[in-house]
C-alpha positions as CSV (number, residue, x, y, z in Angstrom):
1,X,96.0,-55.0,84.8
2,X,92.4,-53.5,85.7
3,X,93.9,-53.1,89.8
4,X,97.1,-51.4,88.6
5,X,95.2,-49.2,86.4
6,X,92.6,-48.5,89.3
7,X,96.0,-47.3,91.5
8,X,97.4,-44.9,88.5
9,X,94.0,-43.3,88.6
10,X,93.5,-43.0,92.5
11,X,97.3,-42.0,92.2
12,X,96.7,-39.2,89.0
13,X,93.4,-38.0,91.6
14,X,95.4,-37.5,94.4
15,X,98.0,-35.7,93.0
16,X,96.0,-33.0,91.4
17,X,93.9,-32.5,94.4
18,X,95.5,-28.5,95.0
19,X,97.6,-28.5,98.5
20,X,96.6,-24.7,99.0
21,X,95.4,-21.9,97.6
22,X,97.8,-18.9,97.3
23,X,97.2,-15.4,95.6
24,X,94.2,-17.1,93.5
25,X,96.7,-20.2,92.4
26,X,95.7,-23.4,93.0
27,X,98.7,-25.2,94.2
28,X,98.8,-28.9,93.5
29,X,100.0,-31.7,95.8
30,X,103.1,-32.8,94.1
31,X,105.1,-36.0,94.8
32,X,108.5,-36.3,92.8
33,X,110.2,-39.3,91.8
34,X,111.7,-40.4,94.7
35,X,108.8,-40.1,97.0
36,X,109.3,-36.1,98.3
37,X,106.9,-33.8,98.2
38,X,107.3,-31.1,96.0
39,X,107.7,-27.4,97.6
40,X,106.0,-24.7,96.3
41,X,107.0,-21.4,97.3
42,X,106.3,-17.7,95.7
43,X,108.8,-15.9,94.0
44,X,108.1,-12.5,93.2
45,X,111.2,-11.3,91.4
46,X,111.0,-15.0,88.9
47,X,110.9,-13.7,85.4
48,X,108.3,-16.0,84.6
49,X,105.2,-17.8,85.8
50,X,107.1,-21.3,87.3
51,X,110.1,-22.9,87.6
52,X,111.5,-26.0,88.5
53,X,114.8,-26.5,90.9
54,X,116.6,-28.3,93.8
55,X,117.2,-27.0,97.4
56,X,120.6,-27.0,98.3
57,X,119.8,-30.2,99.9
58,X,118.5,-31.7,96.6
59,X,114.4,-31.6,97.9
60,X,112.3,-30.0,95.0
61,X,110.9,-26.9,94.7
62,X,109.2,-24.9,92.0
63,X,109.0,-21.1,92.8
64,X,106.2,-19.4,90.8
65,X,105.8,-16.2,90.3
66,X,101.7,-15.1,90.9
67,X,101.9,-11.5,89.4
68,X,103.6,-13.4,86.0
69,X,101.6,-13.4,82.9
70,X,98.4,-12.2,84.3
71,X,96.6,-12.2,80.7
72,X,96.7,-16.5,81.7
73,X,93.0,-17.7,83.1
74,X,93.4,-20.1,86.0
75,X,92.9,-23.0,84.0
76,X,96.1,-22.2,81.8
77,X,97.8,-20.8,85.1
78,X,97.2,-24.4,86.2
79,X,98.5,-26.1,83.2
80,X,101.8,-24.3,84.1
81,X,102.0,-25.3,87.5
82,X,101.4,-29.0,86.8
83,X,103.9,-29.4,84.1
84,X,106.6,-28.2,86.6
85,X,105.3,-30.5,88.8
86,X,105.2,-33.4,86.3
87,X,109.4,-32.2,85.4
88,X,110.0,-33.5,89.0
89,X,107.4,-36.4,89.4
90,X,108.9,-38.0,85.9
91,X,112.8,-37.3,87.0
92,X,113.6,-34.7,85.3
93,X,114.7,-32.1,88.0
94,X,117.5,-34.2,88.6
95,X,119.0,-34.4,84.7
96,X,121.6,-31.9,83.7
97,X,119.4,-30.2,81.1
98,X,115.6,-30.7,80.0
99,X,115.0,-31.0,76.5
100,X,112.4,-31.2,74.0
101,X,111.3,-34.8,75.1
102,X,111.3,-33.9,78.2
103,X,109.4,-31.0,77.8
104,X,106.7,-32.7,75.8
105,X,106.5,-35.7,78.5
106,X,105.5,-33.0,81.1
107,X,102.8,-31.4,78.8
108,X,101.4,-35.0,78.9
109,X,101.4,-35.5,82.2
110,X,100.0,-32.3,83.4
111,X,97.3,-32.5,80.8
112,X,96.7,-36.5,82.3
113,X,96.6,-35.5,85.6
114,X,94.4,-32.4,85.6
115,X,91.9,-33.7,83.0
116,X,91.5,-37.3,84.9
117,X,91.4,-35.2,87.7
118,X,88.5,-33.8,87.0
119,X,90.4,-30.0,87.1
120,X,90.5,-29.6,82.8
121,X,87.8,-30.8,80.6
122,X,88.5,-30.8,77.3
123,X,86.8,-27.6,76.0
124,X,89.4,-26.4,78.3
125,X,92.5,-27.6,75.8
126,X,92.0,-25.1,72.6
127,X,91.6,-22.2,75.6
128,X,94.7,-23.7,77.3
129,X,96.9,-24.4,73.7
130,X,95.7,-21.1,72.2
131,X,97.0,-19.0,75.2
132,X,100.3,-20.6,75.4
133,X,100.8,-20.7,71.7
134,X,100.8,-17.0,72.0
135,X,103.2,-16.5,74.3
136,X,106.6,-15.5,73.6
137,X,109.8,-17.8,73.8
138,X,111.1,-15.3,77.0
139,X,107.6,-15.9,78.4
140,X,107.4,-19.6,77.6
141,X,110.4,-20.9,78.4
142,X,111.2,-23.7,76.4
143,X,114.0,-25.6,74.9
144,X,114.6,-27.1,71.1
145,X,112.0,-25.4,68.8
146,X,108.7,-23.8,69.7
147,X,106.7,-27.1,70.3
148,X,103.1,-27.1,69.5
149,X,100.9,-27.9,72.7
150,X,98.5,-31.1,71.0
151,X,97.2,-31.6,74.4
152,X,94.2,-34.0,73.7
153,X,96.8,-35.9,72.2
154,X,98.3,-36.7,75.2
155,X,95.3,-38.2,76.8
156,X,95.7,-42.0,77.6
C-alpha cells in the first residue's frame, strides 16, 4: 500500500511539473488515459481560457486562449489549465458529453496534483474559488448547475 502510494505521488509530481512556459502560462506536462501526451497549443480566437478536444486522429489537445480572462492570477490561470488536463488524464475527452461529475472529478484532480505538487498551497484555494465563483457561466463553462468550487475538499 505505502509503495503504490509512493508511485501516485512521484506520478501527481511529475505531472504538474510545467512542460513550457508560453505567454506567462505555465504549461503542465500532461499524460492522458491511454498513455499520450497531452498537446497544448494557443488558440487565440477560443472564446474562453481552455478547452479540451481530440485531433482528428483522436491524440489530445487542449487549446488555451492566453489573452482570455486576464483579471485570472497565474495561480487560477493554472487551476484552469490542470483541470483540462485532468478531463483527459481521467477519460473524459473520449465520452460523448462531460457532465457535472465529471466536471467535479477534474476540479479534484487538478487541485491534487497542483497542491501535492507543490504549485498551490492552500491559502491559494479561497483566492482560486473566489475568482472563479465570479465568473460568468459564458466565461466558465460549465455543465449541470453552477457548481461551487470546495477545493480543500478535494484533497486526499
Amino acid at each position: 500500500m505505502m509503495k503504490r502510494l509512493g508511485f501516485i505521488t512521484a506520478l501527481v509530481a511529475v505531472l504538474c511539473l510545467p512542460a513550457t512556459a508560453l505567454a506567462g502560462i505555465d504549461l503542465p506536462m500532461c499524460i492522458d488515459s491511454r498513455g499520450y501526451n497531452v498537446i497544448f497549443f494557443e488558440d487565440s480566437k477560443l472564446n474562453a481560457l481552455a478547452q479540451i478536444d481530440n485531433a482528428d486522429d483522436g491524440w489530445p489537445l487542449v487549446r488555451y486562449n492566453p489573452a482570455a480572462l486576464p483579471q485570472l492570477d497565474s495561480k487560477t490561470r493554472l487551476f484552469f489549465l490542470h483541470h483540462q488536463c485532468g478531463h483527459h488524464v481521467l477519460g473524459h475527452a473520449l465520452k460523448p458529453d462531460v457532465t457535472y461529475q465529471m466536471e467535479e472529478m477534474a476540479d479534484c484532480w487538478a487541485v491534487n496534483s497542483l497542491f501535492y505538487g507543490g504549485r498551490l498551497l492552500r491559502t491559494d484555494f479561497k483566492t482560486v474559488q473566489d475568482q472563479i465563483s465570479a465568473l460568468s457561466e459564458k466565461d466558465w463553462r460549465q455543465v449541470g448547475p453552477r457548481r461551487a468550487l470546495r477545493l480543500t475538499n478535494c484533497l486526499r
